[in-house]
Each structure stands twice: as structure tokens, then as C-alpha cells.
C-alpha positions as CSV (number, residue, x, y, z in Angstrom):
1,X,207.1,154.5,115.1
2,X,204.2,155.3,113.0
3,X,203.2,153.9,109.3
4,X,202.7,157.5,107.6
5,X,200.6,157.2,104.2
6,X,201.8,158.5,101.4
7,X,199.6,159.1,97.6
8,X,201.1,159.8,94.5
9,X,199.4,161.6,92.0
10,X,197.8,158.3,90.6
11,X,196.6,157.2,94.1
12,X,194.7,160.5,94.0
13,X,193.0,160.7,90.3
14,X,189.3,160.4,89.7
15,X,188.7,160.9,93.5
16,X,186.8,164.3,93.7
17,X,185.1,166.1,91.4
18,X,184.9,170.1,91.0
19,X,181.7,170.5,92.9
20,X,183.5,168.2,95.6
21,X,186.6,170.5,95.7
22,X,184.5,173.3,95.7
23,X,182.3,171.7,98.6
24,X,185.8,170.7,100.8
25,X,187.1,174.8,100.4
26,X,184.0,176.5,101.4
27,X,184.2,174.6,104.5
28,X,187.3,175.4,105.1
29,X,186.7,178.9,104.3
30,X,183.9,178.7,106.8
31,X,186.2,177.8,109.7
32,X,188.8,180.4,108.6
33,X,185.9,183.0,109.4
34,X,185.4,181.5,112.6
35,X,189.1,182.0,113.6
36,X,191.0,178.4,111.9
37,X,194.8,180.0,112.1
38,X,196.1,180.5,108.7
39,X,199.3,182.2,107.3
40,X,200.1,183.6,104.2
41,X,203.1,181.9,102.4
42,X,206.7,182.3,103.0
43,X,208.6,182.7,99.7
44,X,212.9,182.2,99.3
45,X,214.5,182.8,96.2
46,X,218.0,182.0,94.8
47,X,219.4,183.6,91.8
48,X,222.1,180.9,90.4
49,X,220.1,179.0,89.4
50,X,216.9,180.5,89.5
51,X,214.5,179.1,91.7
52,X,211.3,179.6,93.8
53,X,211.1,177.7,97.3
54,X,207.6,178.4,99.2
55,X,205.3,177.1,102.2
56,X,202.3,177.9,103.7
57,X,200.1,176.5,106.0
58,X,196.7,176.0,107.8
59,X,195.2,174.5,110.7
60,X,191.3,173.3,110.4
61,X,190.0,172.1,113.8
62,X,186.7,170.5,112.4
63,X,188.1,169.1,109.6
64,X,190.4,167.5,112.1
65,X,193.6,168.5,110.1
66,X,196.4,170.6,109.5
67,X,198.8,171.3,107.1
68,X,199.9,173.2,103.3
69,X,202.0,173.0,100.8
70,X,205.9,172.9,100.3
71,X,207.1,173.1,96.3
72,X,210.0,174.4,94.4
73,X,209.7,176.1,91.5
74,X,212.6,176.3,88.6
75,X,216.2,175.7,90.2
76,X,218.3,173.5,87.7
77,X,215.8,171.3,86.9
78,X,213.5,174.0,85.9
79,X,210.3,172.3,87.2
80,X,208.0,172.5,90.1
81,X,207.4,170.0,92.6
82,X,204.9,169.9,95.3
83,X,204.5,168.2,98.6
84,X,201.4,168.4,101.0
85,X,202.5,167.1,104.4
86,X,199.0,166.4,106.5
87,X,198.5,166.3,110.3
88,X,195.9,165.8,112.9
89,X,194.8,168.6,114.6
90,X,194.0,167.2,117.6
91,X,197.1,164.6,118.1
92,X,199.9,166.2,116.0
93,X,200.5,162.9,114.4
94,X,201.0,162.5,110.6
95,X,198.0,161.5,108.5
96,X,199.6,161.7,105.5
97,X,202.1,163.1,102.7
98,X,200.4,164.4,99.4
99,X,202.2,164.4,95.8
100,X,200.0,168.4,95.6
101,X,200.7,169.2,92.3
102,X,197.3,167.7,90.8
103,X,195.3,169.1,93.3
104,X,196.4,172.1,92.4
105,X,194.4,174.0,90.0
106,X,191.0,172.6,91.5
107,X,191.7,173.7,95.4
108,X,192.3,176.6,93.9
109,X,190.0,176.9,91.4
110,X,187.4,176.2,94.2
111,X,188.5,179.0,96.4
112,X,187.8,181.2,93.2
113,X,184.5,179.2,92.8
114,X,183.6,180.1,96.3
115,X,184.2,183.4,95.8
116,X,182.3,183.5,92.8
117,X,179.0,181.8,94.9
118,X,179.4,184.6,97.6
119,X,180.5,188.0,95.5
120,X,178.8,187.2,91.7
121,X,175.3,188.5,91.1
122,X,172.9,185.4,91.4
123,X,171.7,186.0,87.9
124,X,175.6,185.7,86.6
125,X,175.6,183.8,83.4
126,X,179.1,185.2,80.9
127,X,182.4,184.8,81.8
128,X,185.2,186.2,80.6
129,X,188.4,184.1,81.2
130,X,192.1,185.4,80.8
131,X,194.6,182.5,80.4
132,X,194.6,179.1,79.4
133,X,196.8,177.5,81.5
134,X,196.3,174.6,84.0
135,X,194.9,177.1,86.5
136,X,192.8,178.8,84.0
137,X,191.2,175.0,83.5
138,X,190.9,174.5,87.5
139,X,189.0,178.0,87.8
140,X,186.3,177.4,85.4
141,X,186.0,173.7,86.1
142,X,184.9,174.8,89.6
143,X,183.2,177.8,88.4
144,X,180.9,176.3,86.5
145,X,179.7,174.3,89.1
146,X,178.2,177.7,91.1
147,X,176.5,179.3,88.3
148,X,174.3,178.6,85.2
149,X,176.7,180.1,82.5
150,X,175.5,180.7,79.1
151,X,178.5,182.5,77.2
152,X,182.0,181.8,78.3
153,X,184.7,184.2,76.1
154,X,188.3,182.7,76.4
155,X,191.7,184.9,76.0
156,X,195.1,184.4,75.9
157,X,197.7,186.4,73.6
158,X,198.7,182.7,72.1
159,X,196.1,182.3,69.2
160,X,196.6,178.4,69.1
161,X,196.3,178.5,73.4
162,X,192.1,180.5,73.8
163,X,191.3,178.5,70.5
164,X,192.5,174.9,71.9
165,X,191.0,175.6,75.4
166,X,188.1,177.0,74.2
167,X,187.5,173.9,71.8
168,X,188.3,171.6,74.9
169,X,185.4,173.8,77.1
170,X,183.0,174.1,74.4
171,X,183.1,170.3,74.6
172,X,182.9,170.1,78.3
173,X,180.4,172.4,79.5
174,X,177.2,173.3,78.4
175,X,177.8,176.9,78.1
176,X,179.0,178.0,74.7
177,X,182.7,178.5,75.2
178,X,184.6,180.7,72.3
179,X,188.0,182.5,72.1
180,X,188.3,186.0,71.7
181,X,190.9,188.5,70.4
182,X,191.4,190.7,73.1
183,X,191.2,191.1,76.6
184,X,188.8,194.0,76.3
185,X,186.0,191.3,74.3
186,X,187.0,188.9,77.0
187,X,185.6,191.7,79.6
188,X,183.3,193.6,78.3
189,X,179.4,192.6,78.8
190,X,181.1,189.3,81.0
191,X,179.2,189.2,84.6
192,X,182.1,187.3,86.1
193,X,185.9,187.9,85.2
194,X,188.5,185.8,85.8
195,X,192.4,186.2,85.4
196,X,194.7,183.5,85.6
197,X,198.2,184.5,84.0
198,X,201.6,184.8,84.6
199,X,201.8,188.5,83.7
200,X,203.4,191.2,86.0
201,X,201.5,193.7,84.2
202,X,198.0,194.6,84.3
203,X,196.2,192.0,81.8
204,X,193.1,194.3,80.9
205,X,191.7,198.3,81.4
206,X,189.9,198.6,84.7
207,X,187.7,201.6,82.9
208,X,185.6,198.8,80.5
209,X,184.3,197.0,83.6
210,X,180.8,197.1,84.0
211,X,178.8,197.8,87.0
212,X,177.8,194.4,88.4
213,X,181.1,192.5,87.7
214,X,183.2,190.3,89.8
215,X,186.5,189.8,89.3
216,X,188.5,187.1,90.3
217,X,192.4,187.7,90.0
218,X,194.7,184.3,91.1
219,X,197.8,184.5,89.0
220,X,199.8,186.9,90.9
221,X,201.1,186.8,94.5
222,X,204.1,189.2,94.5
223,X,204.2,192.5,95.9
224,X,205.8,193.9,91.9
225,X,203.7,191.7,90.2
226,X,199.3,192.5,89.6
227,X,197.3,191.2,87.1
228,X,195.0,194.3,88.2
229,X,195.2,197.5,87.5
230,X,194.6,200.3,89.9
231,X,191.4,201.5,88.7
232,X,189.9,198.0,89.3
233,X,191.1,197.9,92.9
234,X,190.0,201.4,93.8
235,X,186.2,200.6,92.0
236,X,186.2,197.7,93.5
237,X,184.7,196.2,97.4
238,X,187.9,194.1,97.2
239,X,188.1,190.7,99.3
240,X,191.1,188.8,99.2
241,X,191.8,185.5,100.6
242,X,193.7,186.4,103.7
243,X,193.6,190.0,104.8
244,X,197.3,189.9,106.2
245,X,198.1,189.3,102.0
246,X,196.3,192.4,100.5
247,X,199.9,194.1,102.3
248,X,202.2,191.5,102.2
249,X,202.5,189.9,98.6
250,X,198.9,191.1,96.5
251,X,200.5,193.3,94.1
252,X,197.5,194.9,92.2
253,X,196.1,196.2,95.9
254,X,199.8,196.8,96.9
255,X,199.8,199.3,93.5
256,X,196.8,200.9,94.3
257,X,197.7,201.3,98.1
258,X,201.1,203.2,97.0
259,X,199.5,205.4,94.7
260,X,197.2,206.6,97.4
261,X,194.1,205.6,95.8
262,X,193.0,203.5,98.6
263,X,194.0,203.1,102.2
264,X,193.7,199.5,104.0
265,X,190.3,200.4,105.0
266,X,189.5,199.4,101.9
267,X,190.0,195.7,102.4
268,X,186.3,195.0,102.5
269,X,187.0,191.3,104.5
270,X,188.5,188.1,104.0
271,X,186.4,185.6,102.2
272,X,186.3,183.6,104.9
273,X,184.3,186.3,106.9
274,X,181.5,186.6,104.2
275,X,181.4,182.7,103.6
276,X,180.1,182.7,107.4
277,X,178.1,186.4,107.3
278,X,180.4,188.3,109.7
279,X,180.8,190.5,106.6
280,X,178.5,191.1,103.7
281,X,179.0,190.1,100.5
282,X,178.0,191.6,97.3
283,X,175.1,194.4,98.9
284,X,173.9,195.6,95.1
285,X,173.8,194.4,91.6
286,X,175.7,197.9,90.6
287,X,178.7,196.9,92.6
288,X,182.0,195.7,91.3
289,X,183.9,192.8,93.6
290,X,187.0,191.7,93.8
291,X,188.8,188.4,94.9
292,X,191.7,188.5,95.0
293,X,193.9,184.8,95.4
294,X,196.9,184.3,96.3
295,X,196.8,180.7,97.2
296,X,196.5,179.9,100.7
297,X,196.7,176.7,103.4
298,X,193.1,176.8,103.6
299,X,191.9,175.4,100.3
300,X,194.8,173.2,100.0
301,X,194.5,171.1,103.4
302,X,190.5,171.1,102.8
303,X,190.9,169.2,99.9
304,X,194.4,167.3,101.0
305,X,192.0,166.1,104.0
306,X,189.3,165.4,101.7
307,X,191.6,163.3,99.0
308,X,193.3,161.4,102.1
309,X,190.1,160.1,103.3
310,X,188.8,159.1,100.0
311,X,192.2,157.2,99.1
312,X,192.5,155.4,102.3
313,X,188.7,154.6,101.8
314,X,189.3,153.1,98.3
315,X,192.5,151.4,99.6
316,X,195.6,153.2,97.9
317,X,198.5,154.6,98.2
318,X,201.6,153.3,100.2
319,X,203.5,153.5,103.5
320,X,206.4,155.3,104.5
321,X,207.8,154.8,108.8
322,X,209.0,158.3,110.7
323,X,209.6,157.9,114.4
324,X,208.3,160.5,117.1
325,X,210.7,162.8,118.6
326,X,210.0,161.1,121.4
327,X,211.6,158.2,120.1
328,X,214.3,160.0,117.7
329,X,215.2,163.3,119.1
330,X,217.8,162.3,121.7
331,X,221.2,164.1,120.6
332,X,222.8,160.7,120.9
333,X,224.8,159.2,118.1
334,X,224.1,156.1,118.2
């Protein structure tokens, strides 16, 4: 019998900050490019009622852990909840079970952070942010922590949303953070572009894109689904998080790859491979990058392990008792 910890979401608040987040993924990044196992998601649906069920997972060797998320999303509740089971790597045993959901936006906001550190000119300093959603927040809470910005222009099709989130940046950061009427004023001039939507369309016109832009595009992991359209993808050296995705469920290179404007030689490498240097990141200040993220076990049990250790450290969370298969798994009935 083991005590398994378990942390709701107020066991977990105020422990890490986005440069922490940010901090925990690039390591785990790190060890994905020196060959930590790591899947991309496994996705069922059901149609009455409508509803999302997903997992994916991640094993870290020298963060000593393993793990990833389990949520639901809709079903007759219409709501999402989200699990993060944690084990150790080296024994198996539990460490932990996560309420995920407020992780959420900043594990994955830091993978787009990290991204932003390797592929964005070092001179980077506008942004132009798509959405204004909780993972819109977690992106440029983390992004901000990897570059000076000056000039942030917000955009989402809701008036009320880009002006409320841009008033709520604006009094955040020190970068001057506005709302903007269009996705092309959103774009055009920005050095770093970021999309965060729910949109199954393309969200803005690959042709304004300037030379010298990254783009980072997390909204969308479907294969029907993009957020990008194909002209971005095929000007693009595109990265995403896991190169077994870019064919699997990332719908803007899927698009592109159909239409026969690129071929899967043009996955430049996973960002895992250019956080440690087997690939190169951006080579030129002319070129135009790509991330694309899809959400992956990587950034979620780097920060799961981080917010684990920090919680048993400042004493919270509660205890829950599962048995070893050892003890339980005996096909008796009694």
C-alpha cells in the first residue's frame, strides 16, 4: 500500500512563476532531444453527447518522472476536466495525481516561450497576439519572460475580448499592450506572432508576413483543423513539437502537405532537437519560423514534477492509498 499525493488546484497556486514554467519545459525539451520517449496524444470522440476524451504522455529520466495528462472535454456536462497522474521513472511508483487544468495555459505557454527563445530574432521586440483566451494569457505571460518587448498588438474578433485583455496586459507588462482591428494590424511589422484560437480556419494571410517573423501556432491539433494557412507553412523552416505530429494531428502542415506544397522533408526538427543543438535554429534574420504546438507530455510532466516538489516542500495537498499489483492484482474475489 502506498500514500499517493494528491493537489488540487489551490494546493498548486502561487507556486511557480512564468519564468519558472518556462525554466521546468526547456529542460524537458532538452531531454526530449536527447531521446526522453514521448508520444503524441490519443484522441476519442463520442457524438451523443458530444465529447472529447484525450491522453498523452511522457517519460523524463533526469527529471526523475513520468507522466501526462487525461481530460474530457464537453460530454453532458459540457466542461473540461483534467488529471495529471505522475510517476517515478526509475521505480514506477506513483508520486502524485495533479488537478492539470491550471497548469495548463503556462506549461504550454512555456513550450511556446521556448520556442520563442530558440526560433525569434534576438532583437525581437512586437508581438502580435491572436486570441484572448486563457491560453492566449499563458503564451504571453511566458513569452514575455524571453524577450524585451516594446509593442504588444492584441486581436480577437470580440471587440469587448482584445480590448479587456489588452487593458489587463497593458497593466501587467511593461510593454505597451493595445487591441487591434484586424488580424492583418495584429501581424504586420510584429517580429513574433502568436495564434491561440479555436478556429478551424486559417486566422490570418500568410502573404503579409515579413521576413524575420516567428510564428507560433498552439490552438489547433486536428488533422481538419489549422490556424495556418498554407502559404505560412511552405515559407516557413517549420518545427513542431513532436515530429511524429506535423503527420498525425497538425492540420495547417497536414494542409500544406496535401496540397503538395511541401513534402515531410520539410519538417525542419523537433524543438527538442534545436533546444540541445542537434538542429539549428533560426540560421538568418530574413527567415520566417514556425512552431507549431500541439500540446504534448513533455511540457506538462516538466512542470507537474516541478509543482509536485514545490507543494510537498511547502506542505500541501492530501493523501489518497492505491495498492501495488503486487498486492491487488490476484483474480481472486475475495
Amino acid at each position: 500500500m502506498a500514500d499517493v499525493p494528491f493537489f488540487p488546484t489551490h494546493a498548486l497556486e502561487g507556486l511557480a512563476s512564468p519564468a519558472d514554467y518556462v525554466e521546468a519545459v526547456r529542460d524537458g525539451y532538452r531531454q526530449r532531444g536527447e531521446g526522453a520517449p514521448a508520444k503524441p496524444r490519443t484522441k476519442l470522440f463520442q457524438s451523443d453527447p458530444g465529447g472529447l476524451f484525450t491522453s498523452y504522455s511522457a517519460l523524463l529520466p533526469e527529471t526523475g518522472a513520468m507522466g501526462g495528462y487525461m481530460y474530457s472535454a464537453g460530454f453532458g456536462g459540457q466542461d473540461a476536466w483534467f488529471i495529471t497522474p505522475l510517476f517515478d521513472s526509475e521505480s514506477g511508483e506513483p508520486l502524485a495525481i495533479l488537478d492539470g487544468a491550471s497548469m495548463n495555459p503556462f506549461k504550454t505557454g512555456a513550450a511556446g516561450a521556448v520556442a520563442v527563445d530558440e526560433l525569434a530574432r534576438e532583437d525581437a521586440t512586437t508581438v502580435g497576439i491572436i486570441g484572448t483566451g486563457p491560453q492566449a494569457r499563458g503564451q504571453l505571460h511566458t513569452t514575455a519572460t524571453v524577450r524585451d518587448f516594446e509593442d504588444v498588438r492584441v486581436f480577437s474578433p470580440t471587440e469587448a475580448n482584445r480590448t479587456a485583455f489588452a487593458d489587463e496586459f497593458d497593466a501587467q507588462l511593461e510593454a505597451s499592450v493595445h487591441a487591434v482591428d484586424s488580424s492583418a494590424a495584429a501581424i504586420t511589422g510584429a517580429d513574433v506572432v502568436i495564434t491561440a484560437t479555436t478556429a478551424t480556419d486559417p486566422v490570418f494571410d500568410g502573404s503579409l508576413l515579413e521576413s524575420g517573423t516567428h510564428v507560433t501556432a498552439m490552438g489547433q491539433y486536428h488533422p481538419k483543423k489549422r490556424e495556418l494557412d498554407i502559404e505560412t507553412i511552405e515559407r516557413s523552416t517549420y518545427v513542431p513539437d513532436l515530429r511524429e505530429r506535423a503527420t498525425f494531428d497538425a492540420g495547417s502542415f497536414i494542409a500544406a502537405l496535401e496540397a503538395g506544397r511541401v513534402d515531410e522533408g520539410h519538417i525542419h526538427a523537433e524543438l527538442g532537437d534545436v533546444v540541445t543543438g542537434n538542429a539549428p535554429g533560426r540560421t538568418s534574420d530574413d527567415e520566417i519560423t514556425v512552431f507549431d504546438s500541439g500540446g504534448t507530455g513533455i511540457e506538462t510532466v516538466a512542470a507537474a514534477a516541478m509543482l509536485y516538489e514545490r507543494a510537498t516542500e511547502a506542505g500541501h495537498g492530501t493523501t489518497i492509498s492505491m495498492s501495488p499489483a503486487s498486492e491487488a492484482l490476484t483474480g481472486r474475489l475475495e
